[in-house]
N, C-alpha and C positions, 0 to 999 in steps of 0.2 A: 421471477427475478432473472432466472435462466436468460426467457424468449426478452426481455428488457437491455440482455447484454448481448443477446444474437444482433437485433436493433439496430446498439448502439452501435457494434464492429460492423456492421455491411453497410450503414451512412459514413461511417468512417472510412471504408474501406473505398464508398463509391466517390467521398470527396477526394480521398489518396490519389482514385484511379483518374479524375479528371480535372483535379490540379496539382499537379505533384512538382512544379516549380514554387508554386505558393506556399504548399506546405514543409519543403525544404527551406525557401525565405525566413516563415515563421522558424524554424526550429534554427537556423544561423542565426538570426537576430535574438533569439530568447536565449540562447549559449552568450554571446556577446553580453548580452544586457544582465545576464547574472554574474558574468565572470569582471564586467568591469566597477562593478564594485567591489572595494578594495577596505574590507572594515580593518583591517589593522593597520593603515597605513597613516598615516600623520599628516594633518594639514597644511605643513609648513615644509615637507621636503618636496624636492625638487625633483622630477622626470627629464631623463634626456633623451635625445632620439632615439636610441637602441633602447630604452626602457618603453617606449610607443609601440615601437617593430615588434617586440619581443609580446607586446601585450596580445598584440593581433598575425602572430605568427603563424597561431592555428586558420585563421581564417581564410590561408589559401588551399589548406588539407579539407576544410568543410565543403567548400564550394570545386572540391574535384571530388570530392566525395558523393555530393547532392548530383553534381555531374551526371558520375556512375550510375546511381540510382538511378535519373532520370534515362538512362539510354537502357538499364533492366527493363524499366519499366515498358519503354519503346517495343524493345525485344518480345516481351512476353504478349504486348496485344498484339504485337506481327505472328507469333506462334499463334495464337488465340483463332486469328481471323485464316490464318492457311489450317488450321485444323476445322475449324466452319466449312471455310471452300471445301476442302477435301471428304469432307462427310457427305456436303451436295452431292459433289460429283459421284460418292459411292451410291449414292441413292437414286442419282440418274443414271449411271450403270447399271446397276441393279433392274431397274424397268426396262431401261434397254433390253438387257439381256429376259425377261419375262416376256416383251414382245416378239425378241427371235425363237422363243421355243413354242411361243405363241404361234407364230405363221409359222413353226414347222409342221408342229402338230396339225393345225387347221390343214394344211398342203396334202400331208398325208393322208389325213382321214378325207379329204376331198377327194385324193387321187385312187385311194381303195375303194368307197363306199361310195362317191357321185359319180366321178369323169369313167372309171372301167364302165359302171353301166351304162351310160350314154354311148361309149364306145361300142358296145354290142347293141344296142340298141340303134346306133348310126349305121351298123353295118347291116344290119338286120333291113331297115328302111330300104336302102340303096337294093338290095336283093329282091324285094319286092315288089321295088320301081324299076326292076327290070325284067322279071315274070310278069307282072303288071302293066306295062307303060298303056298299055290303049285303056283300062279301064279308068274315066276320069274322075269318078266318086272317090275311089281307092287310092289316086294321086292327090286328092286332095285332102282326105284323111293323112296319107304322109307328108302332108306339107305344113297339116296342122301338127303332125306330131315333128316335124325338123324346127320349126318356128318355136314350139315349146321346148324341144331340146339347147336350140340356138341361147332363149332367155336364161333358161338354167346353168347354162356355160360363161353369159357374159357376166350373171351373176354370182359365178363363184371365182370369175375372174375379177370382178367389183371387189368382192370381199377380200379379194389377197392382195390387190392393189391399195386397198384399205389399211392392214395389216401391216403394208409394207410403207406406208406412208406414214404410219404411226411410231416405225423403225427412224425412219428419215428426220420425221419432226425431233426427234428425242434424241437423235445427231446432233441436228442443229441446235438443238438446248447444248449440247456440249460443247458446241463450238461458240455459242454464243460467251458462258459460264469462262473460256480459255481465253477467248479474244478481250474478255474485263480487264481493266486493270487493275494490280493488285495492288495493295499498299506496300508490303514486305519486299 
């Protein structure tokens, strides 16, 4: 019985939300049409103009009333949909900001644990190619190891331009999401 009147109120509720001129109509016209029968009134007397006016005097307090309603009603789906907006926007801020801790993090532990050792390992090379330079076998083993140093460096250069691109894209989700227009 309960879940039968839950039902009932959220059909009710979702005709309210998406005709709420009709359903104001209905409720003006169903006051009129009760109030203008008149069971004690006598067949034979006579209405003058001020007994008409007077009949339908409520009728301009209804229809600023139904008014009212209707511009609530306005009010609160504009609420509704800038509380939506603004929940996206927390949720793509949110990522945003898990992607900048993201390339920080990634930055750091790159520039601790990859790029110092390549950096001693670059100097390392160069030092060798110059106790070295005539022996050609030995140049060329450092050139295979600068060529693999080279890969590993554009590759974690890859990966930050990555990271930072993923910073960028999620900008532009934000700028796209502010450039909408809103209804409110």
């Amino acid at each position: 019985m309960k879940e039968l009147l839950k039902k009932i109120w959220l059909k009710a509720k979702f005709v309210y939300d998406l005709y709420p001129v009709l359903i104001a109509a209905v409720v003006i016209f169903s006051y009129y049409l009760l109030t203008s029968f008149n069971l004690f009134k006598h067949h034979g007397q006579r209405q003058s103009f001020l007994d008409f006016v007077m009949d339908f005097d409520s009728l301009f307090f209804l229809w600023l009333a139904a008014a009212a309603l209707l511009q609530v009603q306005k009010l609160r789906r504009a609420h509704r949909q800038e509380q939506e907006h603004r929940h996206t926007m927390e949720r793509v801020l949110d990522r945003q900001q898990i992607y900048s801790l993201l390339i920080s993090d990634i930055t750091s532990l790159l520039q601790d644990n990859v790029n110092n050792p390549l950096a001693v390992i670059s100097v390392t090379t160069q030092e060798i190619r110059r106790r070295f330079e005539k022996d050609v076998e030995i140049m060329r083993w450092l050139d295979r190891i600068d060529g693999a140093m080279n890969r590993i460096h554009h590759t974690i250069r890859d990966l930050q331009a990555y990271e930072a691109q993923k910073l960028v894209e999620s900008s532009s989700e934000i700028r796209k999401m502010e450039a909408a227009p809103h209804p409110f």
